[in-house]
C-alpha positions in Angstrom: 102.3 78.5 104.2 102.4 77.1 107.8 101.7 73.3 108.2 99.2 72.3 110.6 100.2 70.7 114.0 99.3 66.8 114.0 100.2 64.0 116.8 101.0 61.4 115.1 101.4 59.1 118.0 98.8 60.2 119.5 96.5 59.3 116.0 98.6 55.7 115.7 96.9 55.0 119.5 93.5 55.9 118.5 94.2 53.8 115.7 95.2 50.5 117.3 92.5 50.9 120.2 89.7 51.0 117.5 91.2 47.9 116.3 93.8 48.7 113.4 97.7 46.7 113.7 100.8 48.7 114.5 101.7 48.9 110.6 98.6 49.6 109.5 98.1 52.5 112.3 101.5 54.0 110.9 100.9 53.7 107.6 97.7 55.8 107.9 99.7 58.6 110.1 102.2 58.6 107.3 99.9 58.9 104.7 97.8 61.8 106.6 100.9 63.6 107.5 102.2 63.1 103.6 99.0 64.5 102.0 98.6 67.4 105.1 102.1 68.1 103.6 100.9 68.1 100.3 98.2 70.8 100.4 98.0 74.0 100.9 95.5 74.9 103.1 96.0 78.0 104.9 96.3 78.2 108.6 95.0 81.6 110.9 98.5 83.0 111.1 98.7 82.4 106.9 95.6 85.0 106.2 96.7 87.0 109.3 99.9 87.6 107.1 98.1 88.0 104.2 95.8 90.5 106.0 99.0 92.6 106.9 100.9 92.7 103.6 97.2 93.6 101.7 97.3 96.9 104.3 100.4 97.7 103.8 100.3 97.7 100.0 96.8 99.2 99.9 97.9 101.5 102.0 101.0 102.8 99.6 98.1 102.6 97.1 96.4 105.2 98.4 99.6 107.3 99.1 100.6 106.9 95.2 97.3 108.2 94.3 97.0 111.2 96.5 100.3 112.4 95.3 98.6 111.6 91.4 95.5 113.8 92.3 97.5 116.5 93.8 99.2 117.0 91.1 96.5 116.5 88.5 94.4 119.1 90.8 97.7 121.6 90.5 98.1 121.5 86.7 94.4 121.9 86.4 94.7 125.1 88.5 97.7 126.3 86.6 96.0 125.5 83.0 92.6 127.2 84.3 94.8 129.9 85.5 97.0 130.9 82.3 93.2 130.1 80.2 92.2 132.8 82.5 95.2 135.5 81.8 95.3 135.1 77.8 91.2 135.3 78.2 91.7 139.1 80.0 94.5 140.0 76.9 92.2 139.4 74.1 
């Protein structure tokens, strides 16, 4: 999965305007960027790819099972068919 963009500066400086040291500002980026690491939270381009693969496998699905009724549909016309000619002989 794709990480999620995050300024760290940018965090650290909203950090020591509201009041919070240097060290403590980084340590808090550090351990937000750590535990963004961490999880996996899935980003818009993640379940756009998901989205993709799902079609493209659904959609050989549906292939594979066409071909399965065709022929199940053909063999149940051939069986009805020789049922039919040994029916006319008897």
């Amino acid at each position: 999965m794709s990480s999620v963009t995050f300024d760290t500066l940018q965090f650290v400086q909203t950090l020591t305007e509201s009041g919070f040291d240097q060290k403590q500002a980084e340590g808090v980026a550090k351990a937000l960027r750590n535990a963004q690491e961490e999880s996996e939270t899935a980003t818009k381009r993640d379940l756009k790819e998901l989205e993709l693969v799902l079609k493209s496998e659904m959609q050989a699905m549906e292939y594979r099972m066409t071909i399965k009724l065709g022929a199940m549909l053909g063999g149940s016309i051939a069986l009805m068919a020789g049922i039919l000619k040994l029916m006319q002989h008897v």
